[in-house]
C-alpha positions as CSV (number, residue, x, y, z in Angstrom):
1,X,0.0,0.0,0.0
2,X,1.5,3.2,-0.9
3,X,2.2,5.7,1.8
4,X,0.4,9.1,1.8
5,X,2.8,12.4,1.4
6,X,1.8,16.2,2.5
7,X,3.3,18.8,0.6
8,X,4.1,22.0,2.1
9,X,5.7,24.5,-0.2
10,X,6.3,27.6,2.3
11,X,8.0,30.0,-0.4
12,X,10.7,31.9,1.1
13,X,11.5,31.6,4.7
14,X,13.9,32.5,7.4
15,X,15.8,29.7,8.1
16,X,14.9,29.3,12.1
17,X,11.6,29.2,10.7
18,X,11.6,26.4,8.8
19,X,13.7,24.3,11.4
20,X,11.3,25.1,14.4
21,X,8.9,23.7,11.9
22,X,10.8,20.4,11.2
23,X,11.1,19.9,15.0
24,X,7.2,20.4,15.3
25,X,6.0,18.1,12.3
26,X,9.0,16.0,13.4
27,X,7.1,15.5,16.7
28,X,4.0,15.0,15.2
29,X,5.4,12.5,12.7
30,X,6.8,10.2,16.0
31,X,3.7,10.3,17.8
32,X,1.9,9.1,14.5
33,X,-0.7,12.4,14.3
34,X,0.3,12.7,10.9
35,X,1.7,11.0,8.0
36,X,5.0,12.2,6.3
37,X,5.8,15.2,5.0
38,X,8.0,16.8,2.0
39,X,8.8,21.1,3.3
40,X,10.0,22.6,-0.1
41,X,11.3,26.4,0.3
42,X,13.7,28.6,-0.1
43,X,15.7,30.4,2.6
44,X,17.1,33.9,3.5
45,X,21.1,33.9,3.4
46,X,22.1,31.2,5.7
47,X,25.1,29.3,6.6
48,X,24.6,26.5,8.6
49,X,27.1,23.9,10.3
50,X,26.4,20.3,10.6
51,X,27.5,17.6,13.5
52,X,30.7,16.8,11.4
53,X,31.6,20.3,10.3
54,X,33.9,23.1,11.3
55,X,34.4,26.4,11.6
56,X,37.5,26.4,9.9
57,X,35.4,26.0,7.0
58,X,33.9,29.2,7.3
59,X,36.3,31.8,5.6
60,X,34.4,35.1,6.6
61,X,34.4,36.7,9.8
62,X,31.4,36.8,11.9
63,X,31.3,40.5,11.5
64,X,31.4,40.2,8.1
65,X,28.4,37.8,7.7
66,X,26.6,40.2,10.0
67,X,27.3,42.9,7.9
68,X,26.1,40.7,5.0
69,X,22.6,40.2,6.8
70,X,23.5,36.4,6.5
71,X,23.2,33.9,9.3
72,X,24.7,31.2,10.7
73,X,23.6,28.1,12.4
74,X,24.9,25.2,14.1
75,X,22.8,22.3,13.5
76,X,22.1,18.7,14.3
77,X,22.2,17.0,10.6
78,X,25.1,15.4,9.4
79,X,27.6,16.6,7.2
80,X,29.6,19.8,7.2
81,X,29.3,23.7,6.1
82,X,26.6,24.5,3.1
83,X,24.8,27.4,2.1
84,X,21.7,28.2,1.6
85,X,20.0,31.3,-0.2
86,X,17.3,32.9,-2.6
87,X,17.3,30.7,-5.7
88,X,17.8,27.3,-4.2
89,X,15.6,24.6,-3.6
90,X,15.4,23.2,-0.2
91,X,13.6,20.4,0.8
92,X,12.9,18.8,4.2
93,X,11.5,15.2,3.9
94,X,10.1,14.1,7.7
95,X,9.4,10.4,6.8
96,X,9.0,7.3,8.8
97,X,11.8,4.9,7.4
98,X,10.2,2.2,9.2
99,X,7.4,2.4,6.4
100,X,9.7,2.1,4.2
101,X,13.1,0.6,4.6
102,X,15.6,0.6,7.9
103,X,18.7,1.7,5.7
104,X,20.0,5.0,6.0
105,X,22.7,4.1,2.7
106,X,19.5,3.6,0.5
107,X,17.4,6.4,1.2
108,X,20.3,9.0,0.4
109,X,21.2,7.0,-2.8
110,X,17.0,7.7,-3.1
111,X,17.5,11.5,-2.0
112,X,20.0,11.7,-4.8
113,X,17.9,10.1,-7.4
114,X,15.0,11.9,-7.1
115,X,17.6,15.2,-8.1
116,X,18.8,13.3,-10.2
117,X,15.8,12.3,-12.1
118,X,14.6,16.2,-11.4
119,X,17.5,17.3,-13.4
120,X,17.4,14.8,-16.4
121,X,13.6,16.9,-16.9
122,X,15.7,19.8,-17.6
123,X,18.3,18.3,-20.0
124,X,20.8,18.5,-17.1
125,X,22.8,15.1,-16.8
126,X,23.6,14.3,-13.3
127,X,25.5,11.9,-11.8
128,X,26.5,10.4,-7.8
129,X,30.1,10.6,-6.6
130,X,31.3,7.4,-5.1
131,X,32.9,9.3,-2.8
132,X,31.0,12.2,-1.7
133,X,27.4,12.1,-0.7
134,X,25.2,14.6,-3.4
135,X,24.5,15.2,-6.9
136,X,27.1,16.3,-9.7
137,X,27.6,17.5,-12.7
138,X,31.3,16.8,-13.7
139,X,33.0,17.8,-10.6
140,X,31.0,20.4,-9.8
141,X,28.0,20.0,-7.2
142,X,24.5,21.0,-7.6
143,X,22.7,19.3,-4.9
144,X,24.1,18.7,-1.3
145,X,22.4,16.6,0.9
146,X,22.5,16.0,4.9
147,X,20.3,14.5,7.1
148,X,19.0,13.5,10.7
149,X,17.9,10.2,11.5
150,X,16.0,9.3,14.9
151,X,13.9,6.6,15.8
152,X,13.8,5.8,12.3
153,X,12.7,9.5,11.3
154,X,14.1,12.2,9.2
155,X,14.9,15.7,9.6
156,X,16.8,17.6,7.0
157,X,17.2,17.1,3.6
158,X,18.5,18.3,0.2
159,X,19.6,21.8,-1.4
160,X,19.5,22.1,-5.3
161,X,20.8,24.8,-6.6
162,X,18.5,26.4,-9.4
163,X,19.5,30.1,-10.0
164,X,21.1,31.4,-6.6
165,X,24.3,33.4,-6.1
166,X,27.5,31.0,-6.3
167,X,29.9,34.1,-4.1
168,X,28.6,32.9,-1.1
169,X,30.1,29.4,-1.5
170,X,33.5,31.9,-1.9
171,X,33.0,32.3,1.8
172,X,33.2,28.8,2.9
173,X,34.8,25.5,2.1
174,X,31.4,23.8,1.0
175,X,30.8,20.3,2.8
176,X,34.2,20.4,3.4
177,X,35.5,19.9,0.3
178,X,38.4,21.4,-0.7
179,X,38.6,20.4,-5.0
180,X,35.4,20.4,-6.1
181,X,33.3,23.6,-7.1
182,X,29.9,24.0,-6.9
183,X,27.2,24.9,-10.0
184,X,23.4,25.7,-10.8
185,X,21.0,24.7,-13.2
186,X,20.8,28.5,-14.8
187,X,24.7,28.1,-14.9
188,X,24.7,25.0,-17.2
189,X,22.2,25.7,-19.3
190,X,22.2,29.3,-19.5
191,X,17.9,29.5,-18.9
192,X,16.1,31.2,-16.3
193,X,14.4,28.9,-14.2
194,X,10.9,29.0,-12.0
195,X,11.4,28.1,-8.3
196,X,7.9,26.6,-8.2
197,X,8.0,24.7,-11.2
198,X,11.3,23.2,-10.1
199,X,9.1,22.2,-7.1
200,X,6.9,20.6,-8.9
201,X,8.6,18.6,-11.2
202,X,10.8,17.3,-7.8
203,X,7.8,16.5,-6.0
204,X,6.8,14.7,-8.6
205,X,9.5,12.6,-8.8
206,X,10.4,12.2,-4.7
207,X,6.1,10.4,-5.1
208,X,7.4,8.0,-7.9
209,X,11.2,7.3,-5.7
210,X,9.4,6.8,-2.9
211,X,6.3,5.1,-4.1
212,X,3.7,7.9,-1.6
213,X,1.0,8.9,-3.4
214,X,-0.5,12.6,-2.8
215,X,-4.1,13.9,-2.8
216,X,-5.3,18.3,-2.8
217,X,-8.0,17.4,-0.3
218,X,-5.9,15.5,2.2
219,X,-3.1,18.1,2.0
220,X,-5.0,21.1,2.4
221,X,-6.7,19.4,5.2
222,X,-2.9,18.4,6.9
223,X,-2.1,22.2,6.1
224,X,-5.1,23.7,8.4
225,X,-3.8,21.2,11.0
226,X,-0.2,21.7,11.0
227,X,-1.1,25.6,11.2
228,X,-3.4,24.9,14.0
229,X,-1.1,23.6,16.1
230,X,1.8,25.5,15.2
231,X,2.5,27.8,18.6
232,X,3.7,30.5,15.8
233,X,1.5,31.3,13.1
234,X,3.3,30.2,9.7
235,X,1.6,32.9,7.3
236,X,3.7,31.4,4.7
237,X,2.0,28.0,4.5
């Protein structure tokens, strides 16, 4: 029987936002009040700093970033230094793996095929790195991924980089790596690109990966829910 998915594409958010919203549906999600969720959005200028990351991967000051109006988290997903921005696609699956498989290898190898697949759409050929978790396009990256995993559920997720600024990678060492670049799809193919059609075409593809299936009714019914019992109100939603 395929699993049901909720939606929520939030538009542009601050990034504390977003992650006091994971930690919400998150509960929600362990305690079985609702079924998983896919969070698509994009974010204000934000660095943030996963379990495995360093500081020493951040290259600008802290009074420089202030100056910048761009902010910097410390997190609790895996992985190392990213950024995130206007222009790229983030996405926040809260899933019950238990449904689904108890193999934490698979579902990034899934993450990175539904990009993967998202891209092909677009004429962009894509590939995996044995080496480094993510999606590539010749050694440049155009996805990262990093993720949380507790009692079998997700926080976290993946950042595809549409049309958004490559100088703010300039500032850090992204993930960590030190010979690798990083790219978007405007950059490849030289074509303006819609944010929300991106969206769809990736939620599209994370239903056929992970065999959910999605319906308006339910979701806009989840929706009124989630913003129910939200303590803050999320106007974005």
């Amino acid at each position: 029987m395929k699993k049901e998915l909720i939606i929520l594409n939030l538009g542009r958010t601050p990034y504390g936002l977003a992650w006091d919203l994971q930690k919400k549906i998150f509960s929600l999600r362990l305690t079985e009040k609702i079924s998983d969720v896919l969070i698509l959005t994009e974010h204000e200028h934000v660095y943030t700093i996963g379990k495995s990351g360093s500081d020493n991967h951040l290259l600008a000051a802290q009074k420089e970033l202030l100056n910048g109006n761009v902010e910097l988290y410390h997190i609790d997903r895996g992985g190392d230094i990213t950024y995130h921005g206007p222009g790229q696609l983030v996405g926040y699956p809260i899933l019950n793996l238990s449904d689904y498989y108890q193999d934490i290898h698979k579902y990034l190898r899934d993450l990175e095929e539904v990009i993967i697949r998202t891209l092909s759409a677009y004429d962009i050929k894509a590939m995996r790195d044995p080496e480094y978790t993510g999606v590539w396009v010749g050694d440049e990256k155009i996805a990262a991924i990093g993720i949380k995993v507790s009692r079998w559920i997700t926080m976290h997720g993946f950042a595809l980089n549409v049309s958004n600024d490559l100088r703010y990678f300039d500032r850090i060492i992204p993930c960590g790596i030190f010979h690798k670049g990083v790219t978007t799809m405007e950059k490849i193919t030289g074509r303006n690109f819609s944010i929300n059609d991106v969206a769809e075409t990736i939620s599209q593809n994370f239903l056929e990966v992970f065999g959910c299936t999605w319906n308006s009714k339910i979701n806009e019914e989840y929706i009124s829910y989630i913003k129910k019992i939200s303590e803050e109100k999320i106007e974005c939603i």
